[in-house]
N, C-alpha and C positions, 0 to 999 in steps of 0.2 A: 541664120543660126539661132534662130528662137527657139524657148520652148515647145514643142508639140509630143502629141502621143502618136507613138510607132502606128501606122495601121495593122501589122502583121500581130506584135507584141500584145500589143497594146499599153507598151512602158513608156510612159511619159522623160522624153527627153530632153536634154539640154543642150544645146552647143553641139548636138549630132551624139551628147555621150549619153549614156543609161543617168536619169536621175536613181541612185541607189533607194533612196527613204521612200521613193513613192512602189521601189520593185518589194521592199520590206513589208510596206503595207498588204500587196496583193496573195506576196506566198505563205498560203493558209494550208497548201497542201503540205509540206513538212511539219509544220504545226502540229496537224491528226497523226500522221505517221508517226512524230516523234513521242504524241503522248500516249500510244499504243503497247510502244517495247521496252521491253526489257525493263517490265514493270514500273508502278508508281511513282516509285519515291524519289527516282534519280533525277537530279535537273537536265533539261534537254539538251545543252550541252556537251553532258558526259554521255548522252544515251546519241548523241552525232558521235564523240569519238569512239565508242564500243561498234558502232555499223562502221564505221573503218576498220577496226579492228577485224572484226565480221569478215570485212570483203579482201583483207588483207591474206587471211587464211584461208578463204573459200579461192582465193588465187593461187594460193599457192597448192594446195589441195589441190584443187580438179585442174587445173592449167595444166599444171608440171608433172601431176601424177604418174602419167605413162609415157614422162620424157628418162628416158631409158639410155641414153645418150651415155656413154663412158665420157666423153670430151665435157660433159656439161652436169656431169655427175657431182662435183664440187662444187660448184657453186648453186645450183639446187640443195645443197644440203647448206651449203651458207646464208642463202633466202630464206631458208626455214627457218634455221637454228637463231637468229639474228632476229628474226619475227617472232618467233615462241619466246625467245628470251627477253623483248622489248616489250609486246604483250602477255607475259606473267607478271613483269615487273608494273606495270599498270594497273594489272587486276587485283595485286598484293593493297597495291595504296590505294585502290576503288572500297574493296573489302574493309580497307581499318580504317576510312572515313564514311562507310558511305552504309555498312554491313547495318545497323540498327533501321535503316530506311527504306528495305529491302526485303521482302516477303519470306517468307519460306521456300518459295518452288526458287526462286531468284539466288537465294543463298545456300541451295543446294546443289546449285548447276557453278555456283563458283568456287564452292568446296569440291567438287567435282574435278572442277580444271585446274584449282592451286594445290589441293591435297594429293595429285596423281604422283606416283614416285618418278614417272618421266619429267613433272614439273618442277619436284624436288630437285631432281639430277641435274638442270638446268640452268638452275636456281643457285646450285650449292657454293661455296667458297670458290673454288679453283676455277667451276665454271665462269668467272668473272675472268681471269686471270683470260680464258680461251675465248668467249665475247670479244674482249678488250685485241687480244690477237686477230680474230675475223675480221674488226673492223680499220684497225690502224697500223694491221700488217708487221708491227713490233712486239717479239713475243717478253714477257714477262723476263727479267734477271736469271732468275731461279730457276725457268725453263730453257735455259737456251742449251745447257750441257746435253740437256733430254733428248733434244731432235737430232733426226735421224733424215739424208739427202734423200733417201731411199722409199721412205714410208708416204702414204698417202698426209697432205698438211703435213711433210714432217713430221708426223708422228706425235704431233700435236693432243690429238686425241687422247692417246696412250699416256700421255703425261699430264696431262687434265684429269683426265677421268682410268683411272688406274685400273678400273674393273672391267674397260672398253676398247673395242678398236674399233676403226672407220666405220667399216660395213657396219659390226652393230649397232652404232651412235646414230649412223645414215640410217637404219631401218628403223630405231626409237623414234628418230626425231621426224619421219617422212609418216609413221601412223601416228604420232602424238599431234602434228599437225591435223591430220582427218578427225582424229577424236574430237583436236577442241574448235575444228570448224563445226562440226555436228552441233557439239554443245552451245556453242554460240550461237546457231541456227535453232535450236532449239529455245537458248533465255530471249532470245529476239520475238519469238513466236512466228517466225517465217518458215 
């Protein structure tokens, strides 16, 4: 159980485990990668969690797109809404720490994806209220008179977003996901 290096790897190991510091030294390739996107000024970091972000919405996008499924139809719209909603609210606190460090083309693709009125809608007050129900299955006080046994979510929707129902909120939220995978794909440069 000595030290050696993998022949395959070439990671220098300990005890049969990966020494980590000697695998830190060799990966130069994320390095380039990371100092490539999504412009200069952001530390590398933040330019790893936006390619999650990236690949979070490019999954949900092109995976699920033409899952057409009425059985599977809710909860595709729960992975979306749940994603757009967790990935705006990131991009909100990227922009108001991070917006003077960040080029033009860079702060135009994130006005872009925060000033959409599908990101607004999202975004907005009650929207929290319907998030908060997606994920902890307990609707708000205030909403509980609203639902309805009958309605897709209960009816959830409709008492979120008063100017919506299912279908339309599923169809905003299934092209506002395309939109800001593009978009992403585009501040990435990929």
């Amino acid at each position: 159980l000595l030290d050696h290096q993998d022949p395959v790897s070439g990671v220098l190991t300990s005890g049969g485990r990966p020494n980590l510091d000697a695998f830190e030294t060799r990966d130069r390739r994320s390095e380039r990668h990371f100092n490539q996107i999504f412009g200069p000024g952001l530390p590398e970091k933040m330019k790893a969690s936006l390619t999650a972000f990236q690949c979070f919405l490019n999954v949900l996008d092109v995976m699920l797109r033409d899952d057409e499924s009425p059985a599977s139809a809710e909860t595709v719209f729960k992975l979306r809404y749940i994603t757009l909603y967790h990935v705006l609210s990131s991009l909100e606190k990227l922009r108001n720490q991070y917006e003077k460090e960040l080029g033009m083309a860079s702060r135009s693709l994130l006005a872009a994806m925060l000033d959409h009125p599908v990101s607004a809608e999202i975004r907005s007050g009650e929207a929290r209220h319907f998030r908060n129900t997606l994920i902890h299955y307990t609707p708000a006080e205030h909403l509980v008179s609203k639902l309805s046994m009958t309605a897709p979510y209960y009816g959830l929707v409709e008492a979120c977003f008063p100017a919506r129902d299912f279908p339309s909120l599923q169809t905003a939220v299934a092209e506002h996901t395309g939109r800001m995978a593009a978009l992403m794909d585009q501040w990435s440069g990929t």
